[in-house]
C-alpha positions in Angstrom: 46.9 -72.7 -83.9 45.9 -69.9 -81.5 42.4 -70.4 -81.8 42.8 -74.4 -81.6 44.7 -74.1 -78.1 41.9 -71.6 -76.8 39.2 -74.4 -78.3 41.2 -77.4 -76.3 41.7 -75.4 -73.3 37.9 -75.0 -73.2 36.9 -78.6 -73.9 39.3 -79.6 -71.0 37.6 -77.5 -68.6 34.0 -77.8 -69.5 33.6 -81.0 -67.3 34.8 -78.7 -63.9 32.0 -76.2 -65.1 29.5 -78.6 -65.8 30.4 -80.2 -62.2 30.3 -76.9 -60.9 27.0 -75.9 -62.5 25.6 -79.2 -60.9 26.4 -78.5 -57.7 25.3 -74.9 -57.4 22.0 -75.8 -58.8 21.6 -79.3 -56.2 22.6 -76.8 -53.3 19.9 -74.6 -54.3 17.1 -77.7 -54.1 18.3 -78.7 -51.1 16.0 -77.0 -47.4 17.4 -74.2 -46.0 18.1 -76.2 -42.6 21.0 -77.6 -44.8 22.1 -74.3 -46.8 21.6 -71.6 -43.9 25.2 -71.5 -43.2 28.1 -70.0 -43.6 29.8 -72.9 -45.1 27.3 -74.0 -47.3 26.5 -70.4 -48.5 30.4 -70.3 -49.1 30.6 -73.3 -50.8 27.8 -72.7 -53.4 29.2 -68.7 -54.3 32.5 -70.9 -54.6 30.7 -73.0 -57.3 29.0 -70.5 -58.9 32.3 -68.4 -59.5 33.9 -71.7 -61.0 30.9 -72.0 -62.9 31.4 -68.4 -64.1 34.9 -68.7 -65.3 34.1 -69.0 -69.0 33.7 -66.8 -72.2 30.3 -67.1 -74.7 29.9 -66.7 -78.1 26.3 -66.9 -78.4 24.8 -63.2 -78.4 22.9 -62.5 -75.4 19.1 -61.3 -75.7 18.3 -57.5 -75.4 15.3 -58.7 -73.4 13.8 -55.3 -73.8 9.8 -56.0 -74.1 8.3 -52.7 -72.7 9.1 -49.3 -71.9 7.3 -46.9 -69.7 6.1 -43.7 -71.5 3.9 -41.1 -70.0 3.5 -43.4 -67.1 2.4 -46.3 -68.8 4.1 -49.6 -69.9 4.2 -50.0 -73.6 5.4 -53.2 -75.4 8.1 -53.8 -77.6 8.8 -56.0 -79.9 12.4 -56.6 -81.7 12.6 -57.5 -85.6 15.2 -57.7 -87.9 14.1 -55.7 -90.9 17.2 -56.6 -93.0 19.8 -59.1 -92.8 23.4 -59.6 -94.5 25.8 -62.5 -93.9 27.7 -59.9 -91.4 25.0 -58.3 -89.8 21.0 -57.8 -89.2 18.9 -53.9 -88.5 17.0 -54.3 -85.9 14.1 -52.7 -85.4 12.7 -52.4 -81.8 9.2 -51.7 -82.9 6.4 -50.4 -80.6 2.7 -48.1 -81.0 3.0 -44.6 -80.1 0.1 -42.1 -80.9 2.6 -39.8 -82.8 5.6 -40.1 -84.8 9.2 -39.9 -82.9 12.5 -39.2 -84.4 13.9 -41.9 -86.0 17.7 -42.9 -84.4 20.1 -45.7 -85.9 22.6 -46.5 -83.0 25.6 -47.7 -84.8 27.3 -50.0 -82.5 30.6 -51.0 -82.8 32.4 -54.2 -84.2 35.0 -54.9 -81.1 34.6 -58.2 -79.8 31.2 -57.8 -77.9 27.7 -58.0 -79.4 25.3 -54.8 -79.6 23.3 -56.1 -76.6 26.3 -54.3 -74.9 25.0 -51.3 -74.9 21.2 -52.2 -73.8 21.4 -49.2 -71.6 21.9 -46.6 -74.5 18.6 -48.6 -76.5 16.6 -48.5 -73.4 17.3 -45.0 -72.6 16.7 -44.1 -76.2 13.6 -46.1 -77.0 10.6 -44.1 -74.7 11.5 -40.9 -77.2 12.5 -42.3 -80.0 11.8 -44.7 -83.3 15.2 -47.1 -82.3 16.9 -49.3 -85.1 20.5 -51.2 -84.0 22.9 -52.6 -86.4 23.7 -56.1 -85.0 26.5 -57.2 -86.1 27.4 -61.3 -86.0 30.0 -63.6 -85.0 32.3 -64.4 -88.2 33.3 -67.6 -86.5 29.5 -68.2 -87.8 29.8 -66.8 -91.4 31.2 -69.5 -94.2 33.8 -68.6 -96.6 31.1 -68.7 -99.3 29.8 -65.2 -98.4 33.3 -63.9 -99.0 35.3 -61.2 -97.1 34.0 -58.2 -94.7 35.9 -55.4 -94.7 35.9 -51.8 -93.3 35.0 -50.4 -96.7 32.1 -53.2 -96.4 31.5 -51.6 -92.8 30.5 -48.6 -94.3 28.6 -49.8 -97.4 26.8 -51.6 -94.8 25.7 -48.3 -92.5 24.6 -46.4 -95.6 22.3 -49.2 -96.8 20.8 -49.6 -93.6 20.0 -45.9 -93.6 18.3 -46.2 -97.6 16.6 -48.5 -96.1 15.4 -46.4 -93.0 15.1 -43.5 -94.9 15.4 -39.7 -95.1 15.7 -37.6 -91.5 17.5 -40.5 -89.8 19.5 -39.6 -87.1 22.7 -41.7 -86.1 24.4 -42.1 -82.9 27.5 -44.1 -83.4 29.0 -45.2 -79.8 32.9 -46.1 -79.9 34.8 -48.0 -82.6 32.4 -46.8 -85.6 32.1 -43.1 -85.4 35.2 -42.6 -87.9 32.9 -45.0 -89.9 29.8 -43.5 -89.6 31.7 -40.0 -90.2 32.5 -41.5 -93.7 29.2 -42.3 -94.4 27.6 -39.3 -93.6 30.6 -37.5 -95.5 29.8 -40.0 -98.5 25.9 -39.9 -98.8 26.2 -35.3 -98.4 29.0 -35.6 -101.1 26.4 -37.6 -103.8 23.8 -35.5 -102.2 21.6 -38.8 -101.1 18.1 -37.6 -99.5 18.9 -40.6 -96.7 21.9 -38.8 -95.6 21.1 -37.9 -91.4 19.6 -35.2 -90.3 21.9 -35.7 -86.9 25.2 -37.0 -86.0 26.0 -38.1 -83.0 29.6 -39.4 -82.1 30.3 -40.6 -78.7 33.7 -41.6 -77.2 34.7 -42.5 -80.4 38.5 -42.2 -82.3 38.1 -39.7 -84.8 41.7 -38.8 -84.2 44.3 -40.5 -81.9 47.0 -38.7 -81.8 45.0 -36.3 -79.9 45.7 -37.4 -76.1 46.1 -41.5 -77.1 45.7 -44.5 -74.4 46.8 -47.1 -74.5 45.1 -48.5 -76.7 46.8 -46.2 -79.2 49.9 -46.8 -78.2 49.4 -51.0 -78.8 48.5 -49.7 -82.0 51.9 -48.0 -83.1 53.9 -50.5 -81.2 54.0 -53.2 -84.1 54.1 -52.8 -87.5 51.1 -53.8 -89.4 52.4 -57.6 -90.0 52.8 -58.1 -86.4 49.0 -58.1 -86.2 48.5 -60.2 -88.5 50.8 -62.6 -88.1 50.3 -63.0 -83.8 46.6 -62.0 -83.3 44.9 -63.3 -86.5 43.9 -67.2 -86.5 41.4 -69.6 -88.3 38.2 -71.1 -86.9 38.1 -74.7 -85.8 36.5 -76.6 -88.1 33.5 -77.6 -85.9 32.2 -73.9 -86.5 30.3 -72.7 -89.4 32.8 -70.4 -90.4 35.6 -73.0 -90.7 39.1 -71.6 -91.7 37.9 -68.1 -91.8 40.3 -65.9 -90.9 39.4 -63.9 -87.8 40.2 -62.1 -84.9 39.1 -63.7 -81.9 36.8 -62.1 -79.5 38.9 -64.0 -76.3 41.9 -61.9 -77.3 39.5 -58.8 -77.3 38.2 -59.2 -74.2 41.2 -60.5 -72.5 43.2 -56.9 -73.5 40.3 -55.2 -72.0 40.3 -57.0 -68.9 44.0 -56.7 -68.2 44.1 -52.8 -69.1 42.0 -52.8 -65.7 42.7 -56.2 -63.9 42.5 -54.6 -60.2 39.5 -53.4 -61.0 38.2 -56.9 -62.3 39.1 -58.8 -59.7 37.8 -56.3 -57.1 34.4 -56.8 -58.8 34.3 -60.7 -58.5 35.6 -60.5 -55.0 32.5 -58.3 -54.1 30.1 -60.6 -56.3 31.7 -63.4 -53.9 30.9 -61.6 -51.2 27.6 -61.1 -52.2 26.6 -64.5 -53.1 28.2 -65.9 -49.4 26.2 -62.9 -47.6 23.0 -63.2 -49.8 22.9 -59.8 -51.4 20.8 -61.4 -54.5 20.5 -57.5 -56.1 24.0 -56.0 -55.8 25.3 -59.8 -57.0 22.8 -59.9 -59.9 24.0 -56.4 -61.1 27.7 -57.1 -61.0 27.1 -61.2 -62.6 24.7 -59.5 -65.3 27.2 -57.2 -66.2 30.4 -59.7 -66.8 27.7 -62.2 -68.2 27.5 -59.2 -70.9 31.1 -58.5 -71.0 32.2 -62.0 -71.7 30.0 -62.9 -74.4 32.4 -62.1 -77.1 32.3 -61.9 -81.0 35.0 -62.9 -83.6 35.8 -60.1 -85.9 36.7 -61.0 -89.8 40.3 -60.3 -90.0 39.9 -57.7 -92.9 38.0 -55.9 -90.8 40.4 -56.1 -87.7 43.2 -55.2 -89.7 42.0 -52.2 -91.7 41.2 -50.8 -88.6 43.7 -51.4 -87.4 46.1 -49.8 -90.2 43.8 -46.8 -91.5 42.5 -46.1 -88.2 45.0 -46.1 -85.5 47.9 -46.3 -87.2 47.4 -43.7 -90.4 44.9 -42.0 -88.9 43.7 -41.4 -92.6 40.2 -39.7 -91.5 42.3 -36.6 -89.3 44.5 -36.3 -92.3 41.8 -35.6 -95.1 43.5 -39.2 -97.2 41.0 -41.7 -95.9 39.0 -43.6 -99.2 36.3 -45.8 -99.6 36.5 -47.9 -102.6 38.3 -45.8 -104.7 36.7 -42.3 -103.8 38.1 -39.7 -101.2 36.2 -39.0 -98.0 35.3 -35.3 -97.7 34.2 -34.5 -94.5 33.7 -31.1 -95.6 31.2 -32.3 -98.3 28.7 -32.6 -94.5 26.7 -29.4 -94.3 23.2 -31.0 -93.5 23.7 -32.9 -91.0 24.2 -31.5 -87.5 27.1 -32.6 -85.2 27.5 -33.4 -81.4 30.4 -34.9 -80.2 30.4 -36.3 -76.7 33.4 -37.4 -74.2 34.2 -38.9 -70.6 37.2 -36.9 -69.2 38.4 -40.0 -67.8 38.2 -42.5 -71.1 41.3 -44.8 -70.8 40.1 -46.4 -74.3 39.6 -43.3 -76.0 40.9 -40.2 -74.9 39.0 -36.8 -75.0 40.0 -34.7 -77.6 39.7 -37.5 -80.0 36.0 -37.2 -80.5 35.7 -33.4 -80.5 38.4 -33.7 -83.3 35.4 -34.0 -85.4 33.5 -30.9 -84.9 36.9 -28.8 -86.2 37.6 -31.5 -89.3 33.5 -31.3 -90.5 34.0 -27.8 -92.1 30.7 -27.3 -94.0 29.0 -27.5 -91.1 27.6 -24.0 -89.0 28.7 -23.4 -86.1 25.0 -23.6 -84.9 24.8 -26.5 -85.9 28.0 -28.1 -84.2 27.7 -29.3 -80.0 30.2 -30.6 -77.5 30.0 -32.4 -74.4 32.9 -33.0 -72.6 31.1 -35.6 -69.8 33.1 -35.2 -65.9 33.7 -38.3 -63.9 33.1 -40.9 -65.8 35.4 -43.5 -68.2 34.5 -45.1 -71.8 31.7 -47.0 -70.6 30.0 -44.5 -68.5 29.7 -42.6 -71.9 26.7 -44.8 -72.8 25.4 -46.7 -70.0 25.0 -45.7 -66.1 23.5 -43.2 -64.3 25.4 -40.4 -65.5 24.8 -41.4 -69.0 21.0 -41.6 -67.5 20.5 -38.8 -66.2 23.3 -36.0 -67.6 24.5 -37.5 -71.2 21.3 -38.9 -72.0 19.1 -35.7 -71.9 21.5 -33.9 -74.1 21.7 -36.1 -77.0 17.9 -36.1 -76.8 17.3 -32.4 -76.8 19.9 -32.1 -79.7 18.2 -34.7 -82.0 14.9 -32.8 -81.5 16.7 -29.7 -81.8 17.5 -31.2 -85.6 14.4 -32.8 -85.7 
């Protein structure tokens, strides 16, 4: 019933949106001899902030259509190149004069859509040949096209890179590197010439009992059954993916939000202040941002839960025990590929050490071959979006992938 009582809470306040939405945009079309005042200008951020006060679950564009390079605008287009019930590769396509590596960011299956991190594709995309796994809403999947599972998770990464083909290099931000660690681990063990020629893990849990958040602790504070029988729901019917069994996205972003509500409400306080003073930049970056962040995914309970389980709570990977379909997960079996782990000392989602715990568990791998970056000042999402990603993370990750290239 949890996901009924969300649905009914949002049908009974779509009408004060709607009105809200109404009035905001009859404000705007009225002359500024009625609106140049500080009651009006109050009033209409007021409406807009009621207007606001809503989660999505459609996934927002990347609205990525050119990139400068060598001083000069250059288009892009974005194409799925192959698509599964669960998820689509993109392919953000675009005419160079000479070939540049090829990177698969590996985003992760959390409750937000890829187009959270547009900052790592846009960073990435002047120097490099960019494909994104996009992963969709099960709300949106029917029962017909059966379970999704981590095991599937993987199977899914290492088709996507057959497809790509040989001297891929991955970057895996957050909630997939212990994933994409399998497959890489996998594809070296059965010697598969599409295994990547670079791994890159970022802010990701590898291992966490090393240094765990709070997110860890949530984790080992209720048994397995507790998860599933409090957090997992069915679909309304009205959906496509009626009476699947899912996670929902609202209860995703909703722990996020209150690991950092100060924080949150500090930030819609200055957009209000913006919106009343007319700071149309500083507002636009701070409502762009939570217009992102609250466009939320539902994840297929199988999915959730085996995370959830051999993740977190067995931390299966760190141990050498973790499977996929019936076959043990070497890391050792990696000697290829090269490795670079990177951190933000002040993560409160994944705390460093859990990341590097990588570079020591990947034994076949040289030590020339292995990197670290241990990123000051920023938290989890300044790992992969921000000026410090921009300008200090950024740079590294590209000189190691052409390092391997």
């Amino acid at each position: 019933m949890l996901y009924q009582a969300y649905q009914r809470q949002r049908d009974l306040t779509a009408p004060v949106r709607a009105l809200a939405g109404l009035a905001t945009w009859t404000l705007g079309e009225l002359p500024g001899s009625w609106t140049d005042n500080r009651p009006a200008r109050q009033a209409s951020a007021g409406y807009e902030m009621i207007g606001r006060s809503r989660l999505t679950h459609e996934r927002p564009p990347f609205g990525i259509d050119s990139v400068t390079m060598g001083g000069e605008e250059t288009a892009v287009q974005e194409k799925v190149v192959l698509a599964s019930p669960f998820s689509s590769l993109l392919h953000f396509v675009k005419e160079v004069a000479e070939p540049q590596p090829t990177v698969l960011l590996v985003t992760a299956l959390a409750g937000h859509f890829s187009t959270l991190l547009r900052a790592t594709v846009r960073s990435l995309l002047p120097d490099h040949d960019v494909y994104v796994t996009d992963w969709h809403n099960a709300r949106d999947v029917g029962l017909e096209h059966g379970s999704f599972g981590l095991d599937d998770y993987i199977g899914q990464v290492i088709a996507y890179l057959e497809y790509i083909g040989p001297g891929t290099h991955v970057l895996a931000v957050c909630q997939p590197c212990p994933a994409a660690l399998a497959a890489t681990a996998l594809m070296a063990a059965g010697d598969n010439p599409a295994q990547p020629r670079s791994l890159t893990l970022m802010a990701g849990p590898v291992d966490t009992r090393i240094n765990p958040t709070k997110v860890n602790d949530l984790a080992h504070s209720k048994p397995l059954h507790w998860f599933e029988q409090n957090v997992i729901t069915s679909v309304p019917l009205r959906y496509p993916g009626a009476l699947r069994r899912v996670y929902p996205g609202f209860l995703q972003v909703t722990g996020f939000v209150s690991m950092n509500l100060e924080r949150h409400v500090r930030q819609h306080l200055r957009l209000y202040s913006h919106l009343v003073h007319g700071d149309e930049e500083e507002a636009a970056q701070i409502a762009d941002f939570y217009d992102e962040y609250f466009a939320v995914l539902d994840i297929a309970a199988e999915f959730y839960l085996e995370t959830i389980d051999r993740v977190f709570q067995r931390e299966l990977l760190a141990r050498g025990q973790f499977s996929w379909r019936g076959q043990l997960v070497e890391l050792g079996a990696i000697r290829r590929t090269a490795l670079l782990t990177v951190e933000g000392a002040l993560d409160d989602v994944c705390g460093a050490g859990q990341t590097l715990a990588a570079q020591e568990l990947c034994t076949g791998i040289k030590p020339a071959k292995k990197r670290h970056h241990l990123q000051p000042g920023v938290g989890h999402y300044g790992v992969f979006s921000g000026s410090k990603w921009e300008h200090q993370i950024y740079p590294i990750v590209r000189n190691f992938i052409l390092a391997n290239q």
